[in-house]
DSSP file (Angstrom, degrees, kcal/mol; ACC not computed):
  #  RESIDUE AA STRUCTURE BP1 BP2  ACC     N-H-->O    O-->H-N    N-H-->O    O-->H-N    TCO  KAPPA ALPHA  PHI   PSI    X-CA   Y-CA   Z-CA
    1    1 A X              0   0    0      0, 0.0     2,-0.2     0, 0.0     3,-0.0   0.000 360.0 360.0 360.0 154.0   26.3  -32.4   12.0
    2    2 A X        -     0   0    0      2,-0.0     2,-0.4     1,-0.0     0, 0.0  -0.497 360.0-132.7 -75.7 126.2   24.7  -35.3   10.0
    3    3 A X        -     0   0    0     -2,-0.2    68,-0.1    69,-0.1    67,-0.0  -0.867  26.6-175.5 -87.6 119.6   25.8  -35.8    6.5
    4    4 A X        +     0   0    0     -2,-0.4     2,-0.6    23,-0.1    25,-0.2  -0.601  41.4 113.0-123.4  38.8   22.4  -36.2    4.9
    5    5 A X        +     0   0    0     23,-0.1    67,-1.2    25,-0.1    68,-1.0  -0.753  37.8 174.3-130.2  95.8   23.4  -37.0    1.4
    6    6 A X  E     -a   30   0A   0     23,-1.9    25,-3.2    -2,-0.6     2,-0.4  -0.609  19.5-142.6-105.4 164.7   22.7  -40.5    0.2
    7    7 A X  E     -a   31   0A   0     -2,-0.2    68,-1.8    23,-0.2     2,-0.5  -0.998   6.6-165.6-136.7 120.2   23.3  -42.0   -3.6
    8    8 A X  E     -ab  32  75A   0     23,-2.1    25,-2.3    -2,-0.4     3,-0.3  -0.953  10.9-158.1-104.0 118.5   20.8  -44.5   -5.4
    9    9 A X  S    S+     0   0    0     66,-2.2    68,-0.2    -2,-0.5    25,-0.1  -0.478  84.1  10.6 -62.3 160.1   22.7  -46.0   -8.4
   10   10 A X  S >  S+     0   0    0      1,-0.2     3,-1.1    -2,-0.2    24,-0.3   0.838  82.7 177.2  49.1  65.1   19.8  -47.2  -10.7
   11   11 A X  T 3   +     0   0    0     22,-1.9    -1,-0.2    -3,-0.3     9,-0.2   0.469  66.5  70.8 -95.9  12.0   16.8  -45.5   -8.7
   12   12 A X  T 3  S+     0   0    0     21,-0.2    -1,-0.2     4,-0.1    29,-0.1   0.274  77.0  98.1-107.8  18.3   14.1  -46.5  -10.9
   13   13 A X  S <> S-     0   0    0     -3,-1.1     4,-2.1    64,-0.1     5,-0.3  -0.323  92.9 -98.3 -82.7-174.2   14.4  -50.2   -9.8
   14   14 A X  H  > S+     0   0    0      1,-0.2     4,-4.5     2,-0.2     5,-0.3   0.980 117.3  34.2 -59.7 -71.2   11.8  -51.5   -7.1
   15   15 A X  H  > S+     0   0    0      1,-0.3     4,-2.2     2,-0.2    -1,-0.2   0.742 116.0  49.3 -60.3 -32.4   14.3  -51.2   -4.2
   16   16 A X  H  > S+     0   0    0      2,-0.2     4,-3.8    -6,-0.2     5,-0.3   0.876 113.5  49.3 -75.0 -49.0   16.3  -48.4   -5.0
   17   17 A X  H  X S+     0   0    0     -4,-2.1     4,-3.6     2,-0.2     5,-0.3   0.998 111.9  50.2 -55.2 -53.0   12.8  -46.3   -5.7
   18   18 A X  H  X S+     0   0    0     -4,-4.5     4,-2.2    -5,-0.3     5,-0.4   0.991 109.4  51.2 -59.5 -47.2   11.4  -47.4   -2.4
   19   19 A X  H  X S+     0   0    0     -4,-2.2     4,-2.5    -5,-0.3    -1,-0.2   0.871 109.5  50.5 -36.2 -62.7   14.6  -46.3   -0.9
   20   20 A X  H  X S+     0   0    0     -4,-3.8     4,-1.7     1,-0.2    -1,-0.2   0.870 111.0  48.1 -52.9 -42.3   14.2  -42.9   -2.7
   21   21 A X  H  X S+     0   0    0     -4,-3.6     4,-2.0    -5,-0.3    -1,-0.2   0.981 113.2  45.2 -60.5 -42.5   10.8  -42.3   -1.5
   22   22 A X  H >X S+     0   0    0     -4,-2.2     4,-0.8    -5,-0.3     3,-0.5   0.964 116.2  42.6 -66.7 -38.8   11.4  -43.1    1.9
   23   23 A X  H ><>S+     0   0    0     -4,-2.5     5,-1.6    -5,-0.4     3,-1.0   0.907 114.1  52.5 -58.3 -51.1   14.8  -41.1    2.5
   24   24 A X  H ><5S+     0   0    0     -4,-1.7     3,-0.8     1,-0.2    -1,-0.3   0.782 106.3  56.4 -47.3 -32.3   13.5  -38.2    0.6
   25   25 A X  H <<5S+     0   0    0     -4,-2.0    -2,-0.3    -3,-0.5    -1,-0.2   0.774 111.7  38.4 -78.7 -26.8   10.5  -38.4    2.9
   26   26 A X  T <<5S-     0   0    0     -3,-1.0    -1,-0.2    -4,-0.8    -2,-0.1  -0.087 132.5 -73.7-108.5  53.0   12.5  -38.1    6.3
   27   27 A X  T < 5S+     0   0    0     -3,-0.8     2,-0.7     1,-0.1    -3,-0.2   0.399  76.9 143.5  81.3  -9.1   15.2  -35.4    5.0
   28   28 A X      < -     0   0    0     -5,-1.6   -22,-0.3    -6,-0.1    -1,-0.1  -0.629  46.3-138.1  87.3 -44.3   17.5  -36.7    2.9
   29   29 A X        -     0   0    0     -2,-0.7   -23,-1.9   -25,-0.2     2,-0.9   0.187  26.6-155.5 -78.2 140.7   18.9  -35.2    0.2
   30   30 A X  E     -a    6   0A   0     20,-1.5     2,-1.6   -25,-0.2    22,-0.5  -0.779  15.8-160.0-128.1 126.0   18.9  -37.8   -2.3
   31   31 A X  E     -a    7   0A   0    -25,-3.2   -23,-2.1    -2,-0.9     2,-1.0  -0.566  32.9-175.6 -89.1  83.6   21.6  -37.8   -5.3
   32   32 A X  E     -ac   8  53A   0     20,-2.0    22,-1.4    -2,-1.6     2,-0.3  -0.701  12.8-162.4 -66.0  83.3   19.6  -40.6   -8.1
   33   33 A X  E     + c   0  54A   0    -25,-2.3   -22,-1.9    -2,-1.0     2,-0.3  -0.702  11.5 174.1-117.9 129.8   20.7  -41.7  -11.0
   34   34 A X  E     - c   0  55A   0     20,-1.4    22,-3.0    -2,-0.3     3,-0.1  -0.873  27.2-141.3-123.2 147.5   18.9  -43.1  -13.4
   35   35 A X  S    S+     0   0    0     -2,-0.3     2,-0.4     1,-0.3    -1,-0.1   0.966  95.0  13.9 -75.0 -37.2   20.0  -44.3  -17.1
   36   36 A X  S    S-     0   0    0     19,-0.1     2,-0.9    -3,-0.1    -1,-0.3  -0.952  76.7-119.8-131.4 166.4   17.1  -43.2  -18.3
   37   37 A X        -     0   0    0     -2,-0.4     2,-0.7    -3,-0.1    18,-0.0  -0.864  48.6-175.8 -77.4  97.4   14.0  -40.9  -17.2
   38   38 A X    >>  -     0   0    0     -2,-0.9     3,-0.7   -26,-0.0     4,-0.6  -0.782  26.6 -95.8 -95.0  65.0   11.6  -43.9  -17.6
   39   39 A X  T 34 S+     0   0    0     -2,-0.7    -2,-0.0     1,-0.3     0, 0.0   0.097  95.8   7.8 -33.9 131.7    8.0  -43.0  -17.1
   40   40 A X  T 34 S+     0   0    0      0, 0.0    -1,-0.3     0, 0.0     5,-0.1  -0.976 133.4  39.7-118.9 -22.2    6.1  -43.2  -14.5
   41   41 A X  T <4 S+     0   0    0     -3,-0.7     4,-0.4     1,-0.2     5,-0.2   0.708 115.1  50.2 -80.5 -30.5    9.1  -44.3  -11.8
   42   42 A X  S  X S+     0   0    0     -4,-0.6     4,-0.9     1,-0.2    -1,-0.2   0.725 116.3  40.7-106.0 -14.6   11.7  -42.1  -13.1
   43   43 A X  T  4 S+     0   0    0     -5,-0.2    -2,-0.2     1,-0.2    -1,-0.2   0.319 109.6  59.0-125.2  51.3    9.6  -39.0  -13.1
   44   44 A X  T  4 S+     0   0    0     -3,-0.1    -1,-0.2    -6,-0.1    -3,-0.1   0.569  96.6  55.9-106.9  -9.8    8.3  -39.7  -10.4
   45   45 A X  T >4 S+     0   0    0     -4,-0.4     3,-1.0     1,-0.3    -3,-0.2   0.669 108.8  53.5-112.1 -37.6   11.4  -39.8   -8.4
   46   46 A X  T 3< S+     0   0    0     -4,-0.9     7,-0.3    -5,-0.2    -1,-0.3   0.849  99.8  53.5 -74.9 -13.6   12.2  -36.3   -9.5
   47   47 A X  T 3  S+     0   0    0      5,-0.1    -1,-0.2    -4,-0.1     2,-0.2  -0.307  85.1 109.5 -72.6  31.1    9.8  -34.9   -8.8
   48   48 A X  S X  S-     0   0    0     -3,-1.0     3,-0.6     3,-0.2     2,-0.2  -0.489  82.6 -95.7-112.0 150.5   10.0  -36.2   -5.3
   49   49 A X  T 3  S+     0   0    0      1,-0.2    -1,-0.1    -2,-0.2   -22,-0.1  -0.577 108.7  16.4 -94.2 145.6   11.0  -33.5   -2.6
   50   50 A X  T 3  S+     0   0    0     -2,-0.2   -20,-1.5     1,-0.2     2,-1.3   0.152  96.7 128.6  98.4 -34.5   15.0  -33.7   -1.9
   51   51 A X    <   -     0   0    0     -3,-0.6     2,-0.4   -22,-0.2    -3,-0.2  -0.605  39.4-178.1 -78.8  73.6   15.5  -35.4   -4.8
   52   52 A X        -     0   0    0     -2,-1.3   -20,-2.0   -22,-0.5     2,-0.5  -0.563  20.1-155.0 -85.7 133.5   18.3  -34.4   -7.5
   53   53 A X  E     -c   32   0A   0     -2,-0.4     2,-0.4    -7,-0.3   -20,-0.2  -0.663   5.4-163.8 -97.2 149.3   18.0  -36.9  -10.4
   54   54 A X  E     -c   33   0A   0    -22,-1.4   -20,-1.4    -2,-0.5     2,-0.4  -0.955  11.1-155.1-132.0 118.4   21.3  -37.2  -12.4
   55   55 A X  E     +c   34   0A   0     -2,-0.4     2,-0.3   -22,-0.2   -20,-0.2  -0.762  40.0  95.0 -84.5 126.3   20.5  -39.0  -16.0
   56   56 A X  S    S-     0   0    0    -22,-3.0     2,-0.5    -2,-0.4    -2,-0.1  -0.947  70.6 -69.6 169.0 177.4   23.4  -40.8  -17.6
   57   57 A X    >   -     0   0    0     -2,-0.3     3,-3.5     1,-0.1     7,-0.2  -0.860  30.2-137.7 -99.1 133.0   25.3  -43.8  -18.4
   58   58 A X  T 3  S+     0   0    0     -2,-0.5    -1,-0.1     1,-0.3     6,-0.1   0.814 100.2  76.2 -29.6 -54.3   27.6  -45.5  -15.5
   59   59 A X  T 3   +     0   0    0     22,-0.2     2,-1.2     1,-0.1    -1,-0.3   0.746  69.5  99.8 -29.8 -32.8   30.2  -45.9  -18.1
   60   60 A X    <>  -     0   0    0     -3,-3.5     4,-2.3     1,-0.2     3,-0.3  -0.677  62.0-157.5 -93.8 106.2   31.0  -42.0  -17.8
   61   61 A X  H  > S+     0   0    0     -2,-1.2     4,-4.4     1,-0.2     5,-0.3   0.889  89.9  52.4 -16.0 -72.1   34.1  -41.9  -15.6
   62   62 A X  H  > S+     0   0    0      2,-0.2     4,-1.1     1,-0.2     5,-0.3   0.855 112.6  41.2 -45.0 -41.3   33.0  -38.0  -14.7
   63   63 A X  H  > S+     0   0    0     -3,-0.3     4,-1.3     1,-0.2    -1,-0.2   0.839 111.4  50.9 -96.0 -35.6   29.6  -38.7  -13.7
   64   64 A X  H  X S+     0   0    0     -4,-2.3     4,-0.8    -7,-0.2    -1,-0.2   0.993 117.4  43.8 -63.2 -47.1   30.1  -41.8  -11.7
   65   65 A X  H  < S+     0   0    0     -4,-4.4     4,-0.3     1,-0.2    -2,-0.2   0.667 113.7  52.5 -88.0 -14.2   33.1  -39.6   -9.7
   66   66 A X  H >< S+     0   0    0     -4,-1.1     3,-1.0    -5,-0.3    -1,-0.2   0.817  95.0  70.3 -76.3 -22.5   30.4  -36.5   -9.6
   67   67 A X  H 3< S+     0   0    0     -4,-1.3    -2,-0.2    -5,-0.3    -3,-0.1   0.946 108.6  37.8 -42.5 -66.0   27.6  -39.1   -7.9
   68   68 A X  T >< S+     0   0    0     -4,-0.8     3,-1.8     2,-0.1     2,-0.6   0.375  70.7 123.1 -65.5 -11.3   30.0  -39.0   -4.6
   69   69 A X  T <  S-     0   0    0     -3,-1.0     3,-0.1    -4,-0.3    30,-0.1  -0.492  92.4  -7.6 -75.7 132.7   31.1  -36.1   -4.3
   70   70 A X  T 3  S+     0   0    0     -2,-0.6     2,-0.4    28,-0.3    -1,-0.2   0.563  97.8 130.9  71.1  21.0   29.9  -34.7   -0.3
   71   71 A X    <   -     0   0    0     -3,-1.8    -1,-0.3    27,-0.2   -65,-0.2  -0.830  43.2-171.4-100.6 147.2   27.6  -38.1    0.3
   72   72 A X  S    S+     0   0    0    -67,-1.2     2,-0.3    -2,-0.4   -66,-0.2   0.205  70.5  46.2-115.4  12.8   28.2  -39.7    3.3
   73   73 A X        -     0   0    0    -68,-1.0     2,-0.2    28,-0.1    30,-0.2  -0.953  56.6-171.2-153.2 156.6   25.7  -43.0    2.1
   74   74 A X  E     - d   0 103A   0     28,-1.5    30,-1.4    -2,-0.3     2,-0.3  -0.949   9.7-172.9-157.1 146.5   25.6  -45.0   -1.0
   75   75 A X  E     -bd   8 104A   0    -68,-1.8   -66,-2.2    -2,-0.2     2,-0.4  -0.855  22.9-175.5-154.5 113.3   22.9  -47.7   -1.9
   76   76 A X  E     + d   0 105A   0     28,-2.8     2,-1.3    -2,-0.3    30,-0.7  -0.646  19.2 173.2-112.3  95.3   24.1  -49.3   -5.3
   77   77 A X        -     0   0    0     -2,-0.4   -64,-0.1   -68,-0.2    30,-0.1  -0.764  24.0-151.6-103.7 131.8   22.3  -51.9   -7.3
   78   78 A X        -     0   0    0     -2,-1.3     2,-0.3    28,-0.3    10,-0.1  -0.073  13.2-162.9 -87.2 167.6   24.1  -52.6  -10.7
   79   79 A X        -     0   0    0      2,-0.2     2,-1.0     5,-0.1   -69,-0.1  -0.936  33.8 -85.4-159.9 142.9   22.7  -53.7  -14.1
   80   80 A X  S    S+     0   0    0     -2,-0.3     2,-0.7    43,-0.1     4,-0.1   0.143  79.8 109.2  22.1 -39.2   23.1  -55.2  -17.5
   81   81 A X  S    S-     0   0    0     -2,-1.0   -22,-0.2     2,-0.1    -2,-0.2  -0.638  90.2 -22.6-104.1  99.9   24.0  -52.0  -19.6
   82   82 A X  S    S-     0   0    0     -2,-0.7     2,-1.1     1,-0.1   -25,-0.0  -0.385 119.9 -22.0 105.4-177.9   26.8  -52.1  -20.4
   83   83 A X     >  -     0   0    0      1,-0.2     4,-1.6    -2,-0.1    -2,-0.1  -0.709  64.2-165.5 -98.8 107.0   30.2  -54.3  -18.8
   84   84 A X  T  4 S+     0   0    0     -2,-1.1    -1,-0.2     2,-0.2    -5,-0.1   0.575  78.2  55.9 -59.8 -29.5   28.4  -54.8  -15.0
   85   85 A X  T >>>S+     0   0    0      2,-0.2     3,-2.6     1,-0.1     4,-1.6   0.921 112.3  35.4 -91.0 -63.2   31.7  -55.8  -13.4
   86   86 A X  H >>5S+     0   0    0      1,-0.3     4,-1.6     2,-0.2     3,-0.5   0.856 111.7  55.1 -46.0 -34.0   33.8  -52.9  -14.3
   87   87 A X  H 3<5S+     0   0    0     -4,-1.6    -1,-0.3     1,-0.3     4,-0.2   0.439 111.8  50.5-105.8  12.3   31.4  -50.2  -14.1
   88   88 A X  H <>5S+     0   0    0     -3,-2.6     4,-0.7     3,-0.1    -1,-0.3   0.523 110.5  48.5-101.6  -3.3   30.7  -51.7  -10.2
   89   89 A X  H <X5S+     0   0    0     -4,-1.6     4,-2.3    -3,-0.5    -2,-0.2   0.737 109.2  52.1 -88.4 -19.3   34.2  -51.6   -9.5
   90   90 A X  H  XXS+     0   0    0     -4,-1.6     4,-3.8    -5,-0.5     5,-0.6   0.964 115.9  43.4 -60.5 -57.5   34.4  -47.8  -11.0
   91   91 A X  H  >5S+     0   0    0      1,-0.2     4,-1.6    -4,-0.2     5,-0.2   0.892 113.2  50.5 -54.5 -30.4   31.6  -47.0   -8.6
   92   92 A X  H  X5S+     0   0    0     -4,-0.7     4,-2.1     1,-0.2    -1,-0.2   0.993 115.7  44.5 -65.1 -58.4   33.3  -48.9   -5.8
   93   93 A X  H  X5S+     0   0    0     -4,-2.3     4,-0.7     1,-0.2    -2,-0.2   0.604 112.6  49.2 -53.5 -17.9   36.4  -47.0   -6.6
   94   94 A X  H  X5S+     0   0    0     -4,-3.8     4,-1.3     2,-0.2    -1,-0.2   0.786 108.3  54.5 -84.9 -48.4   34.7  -43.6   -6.9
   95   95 A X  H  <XS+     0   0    0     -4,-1.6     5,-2.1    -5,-0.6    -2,-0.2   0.895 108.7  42.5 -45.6 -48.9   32.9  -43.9   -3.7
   96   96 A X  H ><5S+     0   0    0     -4,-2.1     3,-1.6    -5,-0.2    -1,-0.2   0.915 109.9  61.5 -88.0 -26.7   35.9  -44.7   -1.2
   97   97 A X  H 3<5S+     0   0    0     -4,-0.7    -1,-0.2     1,-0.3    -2,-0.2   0.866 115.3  38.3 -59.8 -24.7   38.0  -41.6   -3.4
   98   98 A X  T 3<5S-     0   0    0     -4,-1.3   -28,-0.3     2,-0.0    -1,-0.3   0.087 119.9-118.5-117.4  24.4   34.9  -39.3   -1.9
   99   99 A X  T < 5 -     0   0    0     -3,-1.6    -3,-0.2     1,-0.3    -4,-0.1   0.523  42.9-179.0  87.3  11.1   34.8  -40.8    1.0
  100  100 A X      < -     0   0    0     -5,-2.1    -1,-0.3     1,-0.1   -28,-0.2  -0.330   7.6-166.1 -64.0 124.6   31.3  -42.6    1.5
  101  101 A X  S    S+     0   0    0      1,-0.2     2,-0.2   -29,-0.1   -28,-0.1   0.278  70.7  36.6-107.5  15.4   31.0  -44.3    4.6
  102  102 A X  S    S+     0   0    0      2,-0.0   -28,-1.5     0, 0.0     2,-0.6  -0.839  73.8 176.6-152.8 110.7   28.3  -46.4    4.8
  103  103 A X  E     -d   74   0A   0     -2,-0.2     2,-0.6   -30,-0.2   -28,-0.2  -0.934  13.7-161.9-127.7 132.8   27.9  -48.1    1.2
  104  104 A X  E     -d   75   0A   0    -30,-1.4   -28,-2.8    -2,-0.6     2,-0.4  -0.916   4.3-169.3-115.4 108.8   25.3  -50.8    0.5
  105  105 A X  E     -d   76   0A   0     -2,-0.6     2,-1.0   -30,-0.2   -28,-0.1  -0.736  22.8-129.9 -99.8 140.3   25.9  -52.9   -2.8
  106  106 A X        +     0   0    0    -30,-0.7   -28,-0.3    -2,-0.4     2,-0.1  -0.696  40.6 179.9 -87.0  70.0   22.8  -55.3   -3.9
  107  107 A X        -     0   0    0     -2,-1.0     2,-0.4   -30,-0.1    21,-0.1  -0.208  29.1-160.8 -74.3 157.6   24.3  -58.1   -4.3
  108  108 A X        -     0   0    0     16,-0.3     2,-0.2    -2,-0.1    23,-0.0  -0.895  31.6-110.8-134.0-179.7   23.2  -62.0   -5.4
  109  109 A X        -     0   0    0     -2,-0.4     2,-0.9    19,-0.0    12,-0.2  -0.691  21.6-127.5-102.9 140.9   25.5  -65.4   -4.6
  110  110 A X    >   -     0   0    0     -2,-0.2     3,-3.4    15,-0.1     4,-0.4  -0.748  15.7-152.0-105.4 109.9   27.0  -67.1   -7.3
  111  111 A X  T 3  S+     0   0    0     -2,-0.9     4,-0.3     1,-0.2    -1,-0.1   0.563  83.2  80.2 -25.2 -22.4   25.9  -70.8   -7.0
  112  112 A X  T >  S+     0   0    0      1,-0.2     3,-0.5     2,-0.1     6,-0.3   0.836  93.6  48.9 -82.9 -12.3   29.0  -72.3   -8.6
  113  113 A X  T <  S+     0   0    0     -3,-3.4    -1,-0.2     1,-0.2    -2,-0.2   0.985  95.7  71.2 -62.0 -45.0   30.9  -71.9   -5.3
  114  114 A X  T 3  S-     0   0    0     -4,-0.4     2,-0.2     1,-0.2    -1,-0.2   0.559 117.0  -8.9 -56.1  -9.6   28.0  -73.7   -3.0
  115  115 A X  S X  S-     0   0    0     -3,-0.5     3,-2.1    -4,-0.3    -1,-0.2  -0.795  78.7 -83.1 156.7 128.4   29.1  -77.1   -4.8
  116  116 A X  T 3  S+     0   0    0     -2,-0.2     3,-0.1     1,-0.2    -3,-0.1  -0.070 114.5  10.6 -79.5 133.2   31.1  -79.0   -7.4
  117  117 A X  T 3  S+     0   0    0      1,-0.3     2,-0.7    -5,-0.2    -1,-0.2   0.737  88.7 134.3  79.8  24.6   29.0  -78.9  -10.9
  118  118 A X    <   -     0   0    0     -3,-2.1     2,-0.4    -6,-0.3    -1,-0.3  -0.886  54.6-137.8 -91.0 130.2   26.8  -76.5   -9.6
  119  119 A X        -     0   0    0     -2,-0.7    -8,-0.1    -3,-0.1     2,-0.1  -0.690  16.0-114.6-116.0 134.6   26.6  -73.8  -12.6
  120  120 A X        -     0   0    0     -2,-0.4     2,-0.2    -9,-0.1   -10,-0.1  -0.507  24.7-118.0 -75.0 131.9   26.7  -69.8  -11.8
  121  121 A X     >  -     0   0    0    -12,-0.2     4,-2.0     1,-0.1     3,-0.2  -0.434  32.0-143.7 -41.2 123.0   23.4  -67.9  -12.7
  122  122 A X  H  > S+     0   0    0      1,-0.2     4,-0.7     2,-0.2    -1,-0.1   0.875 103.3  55.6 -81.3 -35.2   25.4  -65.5  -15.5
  123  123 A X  H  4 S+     0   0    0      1,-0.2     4,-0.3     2,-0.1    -1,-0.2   0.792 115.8  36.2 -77.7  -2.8   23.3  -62.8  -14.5
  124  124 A X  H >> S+     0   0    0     -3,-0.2     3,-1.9     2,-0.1     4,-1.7   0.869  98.5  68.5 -64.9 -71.5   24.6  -63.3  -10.7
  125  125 A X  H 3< S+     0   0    0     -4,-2.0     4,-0.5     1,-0.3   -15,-0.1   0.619  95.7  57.7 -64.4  -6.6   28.0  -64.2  -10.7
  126  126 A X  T >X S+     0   0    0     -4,-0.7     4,-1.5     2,-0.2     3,-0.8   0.910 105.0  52.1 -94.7 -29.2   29.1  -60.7  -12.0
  127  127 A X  T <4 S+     0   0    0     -3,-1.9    -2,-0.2    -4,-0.3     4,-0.2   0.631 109.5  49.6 -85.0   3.1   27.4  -59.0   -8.9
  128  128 A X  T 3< S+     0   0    0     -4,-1.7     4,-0.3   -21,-0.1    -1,-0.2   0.743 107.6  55.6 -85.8 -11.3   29.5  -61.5   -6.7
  129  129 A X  T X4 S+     0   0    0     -3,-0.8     3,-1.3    -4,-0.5     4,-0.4   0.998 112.8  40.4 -73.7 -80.1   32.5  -60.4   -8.8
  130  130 A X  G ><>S+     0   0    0     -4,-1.5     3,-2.1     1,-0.3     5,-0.6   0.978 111.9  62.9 -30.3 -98.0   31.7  -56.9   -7.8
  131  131 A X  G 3 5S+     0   0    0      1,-0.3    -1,-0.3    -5,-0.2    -2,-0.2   0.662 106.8  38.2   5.3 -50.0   30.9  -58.2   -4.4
  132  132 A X  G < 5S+     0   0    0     -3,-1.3    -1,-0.3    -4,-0.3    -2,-0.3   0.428 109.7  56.9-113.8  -9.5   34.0  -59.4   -3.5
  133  133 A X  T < 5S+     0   0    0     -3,-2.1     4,-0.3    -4,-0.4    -2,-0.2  -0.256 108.6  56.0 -89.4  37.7   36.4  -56.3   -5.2
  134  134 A X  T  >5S+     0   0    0     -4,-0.4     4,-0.6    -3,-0.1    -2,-0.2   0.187 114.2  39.2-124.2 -27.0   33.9  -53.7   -2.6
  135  135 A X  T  4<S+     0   0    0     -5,-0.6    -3,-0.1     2,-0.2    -2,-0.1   0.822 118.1  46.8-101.4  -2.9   35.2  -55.9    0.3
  136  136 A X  T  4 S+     0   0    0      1,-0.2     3,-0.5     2,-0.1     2,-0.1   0.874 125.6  33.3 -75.1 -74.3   39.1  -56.2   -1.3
  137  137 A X  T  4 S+     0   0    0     -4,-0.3    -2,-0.2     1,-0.3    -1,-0.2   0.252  95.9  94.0-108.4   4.7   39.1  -52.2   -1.9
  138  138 A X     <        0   0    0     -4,-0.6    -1,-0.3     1,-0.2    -2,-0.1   0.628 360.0 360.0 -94.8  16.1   37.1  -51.2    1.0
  139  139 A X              0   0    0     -3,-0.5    -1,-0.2    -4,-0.1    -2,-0.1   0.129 360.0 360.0-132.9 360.0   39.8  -50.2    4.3
């Protein structure tokens, strides 16, 4: 049988919401997390069929290792709050401890590689940081 259990980090950004609508719509069950209940997007997406929203901060060890537990899919897009690169390597690390097998990080390039005196985007180069510990930690 089909492991139906996917995990939106962030789910009240654009992609991560469409994600939740659609998954929830063909069956699903979709584990959300949001930092905060943000009107109209974050209660919209609980109240969505399938849908348990789990409110908190990424920073909490416990709730980042509760996200994973018995999901067989992961769709993670990181953010701002809070130190971006650690608390995507937590999630990276929490994820392969429960065993998620198809995990999708939202990643961006950092520009300073492409070329010398080319200057990394700050708000980029930490989800290439993160980027590149998911493909060290991931076999």
């Amino acid at each position: 049988m089909t492991n139906k259990v996917l995990v939106i980090v962030n789910a009240t950004g654009r992609q991560a919401a469409s994600l939740a609508r659609v998954a929830s719509a063909v069956g699903y069950q979709v584990r959300a997390h949001v930092n905060q209940k943000t009107p109209p997007v974050g209660q919209e997406i609980e109240a969505l069929e399938n849908v348990t929203l789990i409110q908190g901060s990424l920073e909490d060890k416990e709730l980042v290792a509760h996200l994973f537990i018995g999901a067989h899919k992961a769709f993670i897009n990181t953010i701002s709050w809070g130190d971006e690169v650690a608390i995507g390597k937590s999630l990276a690390d929490a994820a392969k401890k429960a065993h998620v097998q198809h995990y999708i990080y939202s990643s961006m390039p950092d520009h300073s590689i492409f070329g010398k005196g080319w200057p990394a985007v700050p708000l980029w180069s930490c989800k290439f940081m993160v980027e590149n510990y998911i493909r060290q930690v991931r076999e």
